[in-house]
C-alpha positions in Angstrom: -290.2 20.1 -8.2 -292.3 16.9 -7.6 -294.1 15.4 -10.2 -297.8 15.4 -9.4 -301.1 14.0 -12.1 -303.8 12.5 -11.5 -302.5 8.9 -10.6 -299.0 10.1 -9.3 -297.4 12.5 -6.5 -294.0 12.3 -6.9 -293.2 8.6 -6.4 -296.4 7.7 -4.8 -299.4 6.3 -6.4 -302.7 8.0 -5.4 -305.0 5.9 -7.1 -305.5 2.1 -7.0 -306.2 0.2 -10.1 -309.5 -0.8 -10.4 -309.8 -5.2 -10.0 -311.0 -5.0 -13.3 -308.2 -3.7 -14.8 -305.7 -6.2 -12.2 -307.6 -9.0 -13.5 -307.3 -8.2 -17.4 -304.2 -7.3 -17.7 -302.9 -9.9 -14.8 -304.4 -13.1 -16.8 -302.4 -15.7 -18.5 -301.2 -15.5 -21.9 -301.0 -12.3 -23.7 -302.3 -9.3 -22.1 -301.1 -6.8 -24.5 -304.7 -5.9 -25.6 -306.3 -5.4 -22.2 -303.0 -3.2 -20.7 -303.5 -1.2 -24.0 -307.1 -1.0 -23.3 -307.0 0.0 -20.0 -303.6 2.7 -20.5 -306.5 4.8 -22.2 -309.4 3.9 -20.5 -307.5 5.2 -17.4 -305.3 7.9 -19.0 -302.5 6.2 -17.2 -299.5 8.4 -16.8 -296.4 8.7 -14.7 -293.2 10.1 -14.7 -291.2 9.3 -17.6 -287.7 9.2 -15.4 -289.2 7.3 -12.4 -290.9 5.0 -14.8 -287.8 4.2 -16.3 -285.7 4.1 -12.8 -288.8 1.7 -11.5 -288.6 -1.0 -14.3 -284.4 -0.8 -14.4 -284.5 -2.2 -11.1 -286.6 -5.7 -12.5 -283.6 -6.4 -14.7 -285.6 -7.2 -17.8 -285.2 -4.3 -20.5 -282.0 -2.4 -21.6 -281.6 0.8 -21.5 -282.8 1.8 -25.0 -285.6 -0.1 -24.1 -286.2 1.9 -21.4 -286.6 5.2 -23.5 -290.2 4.6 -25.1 -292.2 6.3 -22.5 -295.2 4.9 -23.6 -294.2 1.0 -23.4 -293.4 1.8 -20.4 -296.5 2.9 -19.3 -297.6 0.0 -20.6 -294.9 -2.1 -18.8 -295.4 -0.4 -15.2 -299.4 -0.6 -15.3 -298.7 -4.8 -16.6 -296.3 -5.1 -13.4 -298.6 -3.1 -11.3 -301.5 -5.5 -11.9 -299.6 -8.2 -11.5 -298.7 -7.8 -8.2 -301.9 -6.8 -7.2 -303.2 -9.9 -8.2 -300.3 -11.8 -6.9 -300.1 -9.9 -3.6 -303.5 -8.6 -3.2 -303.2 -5.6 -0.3 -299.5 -5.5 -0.9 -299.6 -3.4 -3.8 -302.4 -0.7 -3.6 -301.1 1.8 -3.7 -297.6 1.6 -6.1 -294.4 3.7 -4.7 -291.9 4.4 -7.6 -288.7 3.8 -5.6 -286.5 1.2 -3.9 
């Protein structure tokens, strides 16, 4: 069964986050406000066990981190924009995977 919403088939984005969003959430200093912001303002919403395989791979939170789906939400939409914004083009579209 693949997992299929409005911003994800399976492990493939089918959306692309809007520059408003990249920028906010992409700035300098604390951006916990505008990815909170834009998680609802989106409905933003992935797999929970591709979300979790996806941030594993950055090296940066522990497993039991890794089991609050919605921080990591937040964290993969945070990520998201900030490779957008660091590699614009490179990152339209985001592929849950290796």
């Amino acid at each position: 069964m693949t997992y299929r919403n409005q911003w994800f088939d399976g492990r493939n984005a089918r959306r692309q986050l809007p520059l408003e969003c990249i920028a906010d959430c992409s700035a300098q200093g604390s951006v916990d406000d505008a990815v909170a912001f834009w998680l609802d303002r989106l409905s933003f919403d992935g797999p929970a066990w591709l979300f979790r395989g996806y941030l594993r791979e950055f090296g940066c939170w522990d497993a039991s981190q890794l089991c609050d789906h919605q921080e990591n939400r937040a964290r993969v939409l945070w990520t998201w924009a900030c490779n957008c914004a660091e590699e614009p083009g490179a990152y339209d579209f985001l592929y849950l995977g290796i």
